[in-house]
N, C-alpha and C positions, 0 to 999 in steps of 0.2 A: 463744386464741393457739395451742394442742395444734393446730388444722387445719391437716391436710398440705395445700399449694397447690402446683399443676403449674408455675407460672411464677413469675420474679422480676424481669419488665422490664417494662412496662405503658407504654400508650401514654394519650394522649386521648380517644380511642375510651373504651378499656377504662374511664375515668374518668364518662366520660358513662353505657355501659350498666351501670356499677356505682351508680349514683346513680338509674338509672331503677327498679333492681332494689330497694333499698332502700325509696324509695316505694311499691313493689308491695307491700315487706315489712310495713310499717307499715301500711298496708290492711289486711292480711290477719292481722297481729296485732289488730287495733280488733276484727274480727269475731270472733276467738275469744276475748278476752275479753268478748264481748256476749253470748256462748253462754252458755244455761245448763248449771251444772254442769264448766264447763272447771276445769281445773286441783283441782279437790275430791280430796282424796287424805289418809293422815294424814301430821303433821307427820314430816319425813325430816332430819338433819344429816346432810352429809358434811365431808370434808376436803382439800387440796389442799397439801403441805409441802415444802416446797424446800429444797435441804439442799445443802451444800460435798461438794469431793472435795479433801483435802490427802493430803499424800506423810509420808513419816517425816519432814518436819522443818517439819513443820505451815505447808506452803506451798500456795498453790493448787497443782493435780495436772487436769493439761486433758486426760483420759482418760472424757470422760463417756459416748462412744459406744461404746468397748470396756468401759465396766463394764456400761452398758446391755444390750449384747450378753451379755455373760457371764451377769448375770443373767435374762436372756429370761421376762421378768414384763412385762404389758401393763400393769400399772400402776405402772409405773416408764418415763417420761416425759425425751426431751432438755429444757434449756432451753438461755435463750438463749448463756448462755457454755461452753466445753469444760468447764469444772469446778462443773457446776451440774446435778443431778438436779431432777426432780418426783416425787414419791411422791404416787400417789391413791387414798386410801381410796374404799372404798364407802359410799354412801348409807345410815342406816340409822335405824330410828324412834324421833323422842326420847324415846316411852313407854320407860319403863323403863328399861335401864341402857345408856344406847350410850355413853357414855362409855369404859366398861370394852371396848363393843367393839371404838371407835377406837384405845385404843392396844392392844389387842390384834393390830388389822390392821396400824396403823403398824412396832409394835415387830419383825413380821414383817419389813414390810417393809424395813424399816431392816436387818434384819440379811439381808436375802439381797442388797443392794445393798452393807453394808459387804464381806459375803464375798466378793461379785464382784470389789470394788477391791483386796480384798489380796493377789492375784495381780500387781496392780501398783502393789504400793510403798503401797497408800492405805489411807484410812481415812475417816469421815464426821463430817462438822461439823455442828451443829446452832447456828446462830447470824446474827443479822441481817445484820449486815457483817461479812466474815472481816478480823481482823485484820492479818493479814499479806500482804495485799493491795499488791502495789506497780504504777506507771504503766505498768511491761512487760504487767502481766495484764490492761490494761483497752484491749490495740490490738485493731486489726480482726482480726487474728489469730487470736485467742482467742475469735471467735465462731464458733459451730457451727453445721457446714457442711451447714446443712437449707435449703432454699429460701425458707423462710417469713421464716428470720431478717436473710436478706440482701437480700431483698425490705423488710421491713421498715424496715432503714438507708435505703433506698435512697426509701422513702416517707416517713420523716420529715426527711431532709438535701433532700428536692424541696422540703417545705414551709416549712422552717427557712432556707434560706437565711445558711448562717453555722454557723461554728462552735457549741454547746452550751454555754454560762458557768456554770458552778459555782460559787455563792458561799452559803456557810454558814459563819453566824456558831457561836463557843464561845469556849472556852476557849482554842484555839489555829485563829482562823478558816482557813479553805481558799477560797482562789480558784483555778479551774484550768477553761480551753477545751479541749473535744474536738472530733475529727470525726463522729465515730460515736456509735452509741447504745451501743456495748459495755460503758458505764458505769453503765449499769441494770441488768448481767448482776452488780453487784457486791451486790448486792439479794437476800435469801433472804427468805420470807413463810410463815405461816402463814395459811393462807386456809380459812375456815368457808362452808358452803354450808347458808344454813335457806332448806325450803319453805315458802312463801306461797303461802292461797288469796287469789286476784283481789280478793275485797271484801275482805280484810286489811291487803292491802300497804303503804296509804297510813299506816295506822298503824303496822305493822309496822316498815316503813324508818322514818319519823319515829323511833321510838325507837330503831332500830338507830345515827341518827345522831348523838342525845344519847349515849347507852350508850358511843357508840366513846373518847371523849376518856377517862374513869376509868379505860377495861379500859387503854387502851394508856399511861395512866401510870404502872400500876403491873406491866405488863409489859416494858419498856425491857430491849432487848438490842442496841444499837448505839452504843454511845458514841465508837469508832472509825474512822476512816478516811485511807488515805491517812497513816498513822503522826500525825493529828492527833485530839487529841483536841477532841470537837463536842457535839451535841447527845446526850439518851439515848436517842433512838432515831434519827441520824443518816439511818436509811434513808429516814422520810418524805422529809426535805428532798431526801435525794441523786436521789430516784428523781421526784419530780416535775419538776424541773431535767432532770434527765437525758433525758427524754421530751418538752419542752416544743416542740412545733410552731411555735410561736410564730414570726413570725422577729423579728431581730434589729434590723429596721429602727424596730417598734413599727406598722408597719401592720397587722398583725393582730391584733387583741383578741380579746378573752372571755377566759372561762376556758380553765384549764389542762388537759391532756389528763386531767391527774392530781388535779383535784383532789376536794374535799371536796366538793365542792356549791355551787348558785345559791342554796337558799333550802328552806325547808320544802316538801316534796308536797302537792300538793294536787289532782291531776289521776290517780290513781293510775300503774300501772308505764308503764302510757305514753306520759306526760307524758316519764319519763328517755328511752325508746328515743328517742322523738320530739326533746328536745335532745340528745340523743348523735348521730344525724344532721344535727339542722340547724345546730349547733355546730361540729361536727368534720369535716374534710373527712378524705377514706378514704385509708387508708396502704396498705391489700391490696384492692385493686379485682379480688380473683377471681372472676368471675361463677360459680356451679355449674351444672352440668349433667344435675344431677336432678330427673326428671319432676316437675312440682308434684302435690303430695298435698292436695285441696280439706276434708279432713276434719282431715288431723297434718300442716298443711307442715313444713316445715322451718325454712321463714326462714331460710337458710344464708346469703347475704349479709350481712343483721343481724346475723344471730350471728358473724358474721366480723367484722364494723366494731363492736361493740360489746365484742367481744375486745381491740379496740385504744384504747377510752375506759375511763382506769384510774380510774374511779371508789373510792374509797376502799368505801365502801358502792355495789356495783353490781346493777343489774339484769340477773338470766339469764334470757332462757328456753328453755327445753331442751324437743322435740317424743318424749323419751320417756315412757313410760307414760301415751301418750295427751296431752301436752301441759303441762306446770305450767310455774309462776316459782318462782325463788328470789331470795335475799339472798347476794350476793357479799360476804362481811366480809373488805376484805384490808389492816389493817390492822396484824395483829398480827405480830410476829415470830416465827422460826422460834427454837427453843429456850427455854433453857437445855439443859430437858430433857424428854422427853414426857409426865412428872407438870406441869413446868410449864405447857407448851401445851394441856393437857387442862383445867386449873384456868385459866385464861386465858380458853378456849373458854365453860366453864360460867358464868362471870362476866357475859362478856358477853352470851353467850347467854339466860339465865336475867333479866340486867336489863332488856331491850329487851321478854322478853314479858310484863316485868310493865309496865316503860315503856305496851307495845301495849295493856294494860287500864285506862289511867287516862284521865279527860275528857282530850279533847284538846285543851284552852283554853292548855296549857302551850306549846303550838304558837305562840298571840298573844302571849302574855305574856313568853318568849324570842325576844329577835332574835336571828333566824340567824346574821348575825355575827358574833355573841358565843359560840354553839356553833361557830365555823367558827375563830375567835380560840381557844376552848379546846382544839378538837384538835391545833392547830401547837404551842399553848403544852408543851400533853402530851407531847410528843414533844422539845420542847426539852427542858423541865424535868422530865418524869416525876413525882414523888410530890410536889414543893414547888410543880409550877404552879397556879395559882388557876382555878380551873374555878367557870363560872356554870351556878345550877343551881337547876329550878323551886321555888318553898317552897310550893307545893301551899294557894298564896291569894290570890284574886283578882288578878291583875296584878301579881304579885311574883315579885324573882326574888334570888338573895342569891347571893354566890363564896367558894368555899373552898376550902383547898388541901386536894388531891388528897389526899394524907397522914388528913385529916379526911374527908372526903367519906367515901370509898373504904369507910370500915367500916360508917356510918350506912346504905351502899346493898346490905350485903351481905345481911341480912334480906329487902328486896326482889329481888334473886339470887333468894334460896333461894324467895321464895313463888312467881318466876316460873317454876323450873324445878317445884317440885311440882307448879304449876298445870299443868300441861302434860303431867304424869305421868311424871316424871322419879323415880325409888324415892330417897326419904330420903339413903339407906346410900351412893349413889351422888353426889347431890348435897354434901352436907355434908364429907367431907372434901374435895372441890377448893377449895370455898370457903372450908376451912380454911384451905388453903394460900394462898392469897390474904390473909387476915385474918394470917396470920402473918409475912408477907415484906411486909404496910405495917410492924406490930407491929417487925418487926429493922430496916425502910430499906433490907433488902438485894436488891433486883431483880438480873437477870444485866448490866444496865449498870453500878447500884452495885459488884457484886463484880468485874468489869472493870476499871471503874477505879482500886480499892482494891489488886487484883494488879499492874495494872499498875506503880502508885508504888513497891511492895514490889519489884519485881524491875527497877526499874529505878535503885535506890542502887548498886547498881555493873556496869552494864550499860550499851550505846548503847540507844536508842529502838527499832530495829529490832531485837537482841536480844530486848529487855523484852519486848516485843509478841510472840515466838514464846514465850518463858517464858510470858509468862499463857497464851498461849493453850495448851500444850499441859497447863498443870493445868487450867483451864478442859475439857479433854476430858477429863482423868484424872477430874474431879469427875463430869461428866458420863457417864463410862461407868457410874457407881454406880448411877445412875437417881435419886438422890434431888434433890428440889428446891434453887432454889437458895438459897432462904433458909435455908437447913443447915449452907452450905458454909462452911468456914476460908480 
């Protein structure tokens, strides 16, 4: 979705040679994975983190283009709404300690972006749904004014036909129709990028898919929205909703633009590209204009239409260094804090490629949708939902709540990241912090909550909701995690 496109009004034409193109692409991706040797490279993690811009009274602050500017860093990124950066780290090899050098590059970045904002009034949130979010920050308005993003509206309100329905059940349910998508822009992520060699992938993703429901229950950072309180990680639900092409009438089926998945791999990456086109019909029909390369195309079509299928676990593949695929994990949320999203990262990271090394009989033996029922559950529930999960014996499969689960899998964590030659020193404390934040119950959604009720004995609702939040940032500028926190 980062690709700058020349235009934002597309015709039928433009729809037909965007679909000719994509066919072309899917050819010409089957031949390079038939090559030998494509894609063979060592294992590389990056990262992709999305983050708030609030003002001194911890409100959205729609200034993303002038902090941008200010800070004049290429890897600080618009997104979709005026109060919403991307920060993107660099790629770098899991041998050894890339952890320490993820947040080394984040922590950078983070602060030549906060610097840029406090020339104007702001400061930087690290957090799934901002809390003080109200209906004025989610109009057309407030989306930024890049072509791609308005192009975008403009290709999912073609397909939709209808207003957008929000309905998310909690503690205090939310129904609410929009026109626009600008309600996806409410959505902050922290996104992990592993390289996969070609004959890996179909294992790799299978475990990346199990893996996802644990990491993200014991990582919950959105229990807020819209001053209601919902699920512990609200964003899944908001943001699959918020995106749904679908239209309204129910003549259009499948799956969601957004969701988890049809079923275990089994065709390798692409089987996904291949349903990601013949599933989705295209929102950016930008045809490109660069020479075809018969040795590193591009596939910039595909990579453009697959930008726009938010697979929770998605397929990339990228024609640098000669050509590889990755694992899109975008699952997790952005904060508490960058000790927490690093120990987040290593969780899941580390359990998928021990996942990737076990018989894959776990694949028969779990129905999909019972791993597809565990991720929503995750996300509703966080640490109490009951997660099904292989017992590693012929055709068995037993459920536990997350709370349980979550420590039994952390030994596996830790063997997948050494496996992989990740240094000890490196891994072990993230995985601490993980073992320690089931150990208190206290994720960044728990201590959300917990502030919230505390500052809300004598305060309105929207009050309360800047009170947490702005200790919420006091806690969070310390750097320490959030199972620490008072």
């Amino acid at each position: 979705m980062g690709t700058e496109i020349a235009g934002e009004e597309f015709g039928e034409r433009d729809y037909a040679r965007f679909r000719e193109r994509l066919e072309q692409c899917l050819s010409d991706l089957g031949e390079l994975l038939a090559r030998p040797g494509f894609g063979a490279g060592p294992v590389t993690i990056g990262a992709e983190l999305e983050v708030c811009l609030v003002d001194d009274a911890v409100r959205p602050l729609p200034r993303n283009q002038a902090v941008r500017a200010l800070a004049a860093d290429p890897r600080i990124a618009l997104e979709l709404t005026r109060y919403n950066l991307e920060l993107n780290a660099s790629p770098v090899p899991l041998a050894g300690c890339p952890f320490t050098v993820l947040a080394g590059e984040l922590g950078q970045l983070l602060a030549r972006a906060g610097a840029a904002a406090r020339p104007h009034q702001g400061r930087i949130a690290l957090i799934g749904i901002l809390p003080t979010l109200r209906p004025a920050h989610l109009d057309l308005g407030m989306v930024t004014d890049a072509a791609r993003y308005r192009a975008l509206d403009r290709g999912l309100r073609r397909l939709h036909q209808g207003p957008f329905l929000i309905r998310i059940a909690g503690e205090e349910p939310l129904e609410l129709a929009t026109e626009h998508v600008t309600i996806e822009g409410a959505n902050t992520s922290f996104q992990l990028h592993l390289r996969v060699a070609p004959a890996d992938f179909t294992r790799v993703y299978n475990a990346a898919q199990l893996a996802t429901a644990p990491a993200l229950a014991v990582a919950g950072n959105s229990p807020t929205f819209l001053g209601r309180r919902l699920w512990e990680e609200t964003r899944i639900a908001l943001f699959k909703q918020s995106i749904d092409d679908r239209d309204g009438s129910g003549l259009r089926r499948g799956p969601s633009r957004a969701a988890f998945g049809t079923g275990w791999l089994r065709g390798g990456a692409l089987e996904l590209f291949t349903e990601g086109v013949r599933r989705h019909e295209p929102l950016l029909p930008f045809v490109s204009d660069a020479p075809p390369h018969r040795e590193n195309p591009g596939l910039d079509e595909l990579r453009l239409h697959q930008g726009t299928v938010w697979r929770w676990n998605r397929a990339v593949y990228d024609p640098a260094a000669g050509g590889h695929l990755r694992i899109e994990m975008r699952a997790l949320p952005a904060g508490p804090t960058v000790t927490d999203m690093l120990a987040n990262a290593a969780f899941l990271i580390g359990l998928t490629l021990w996942l990737a090394g076990q018989d894959e009989r776990w694949t028969y033996a779990l129905p999909f949708e019972r791993a597809d029922h565990g991720f929503y559950r995750a996300a509703q529930q966080g640490l109490a939902a009951e997660l099904s999960w292989p017992a590693w014996a012929p055709d068995r499969v037993r459920t536990v709540p997350a709370a349980d689960l979550i420590p039994e899998l952390l030994p596996a964590a830790r063997q997948g990241l050494l496996g992989a030659g990740v240094a000890a020193a490196e891994a072990d404390p993230l995985l601490g912090v993980i073992g320690a934040r089931v150990a208190s119950g206290q994720t960044g959604a728990a201590w959300q909550r917990a502030s919230l009720a505390a500052a809300e004995q004598d305060r309105s609702r929207d009050e309360a909701l800047a009170v947490m939040l702005g200790r919420y940032l006091s806690h969070a500028d310390t750097g320490r995690p959030v199972h620490t926190w008072t």
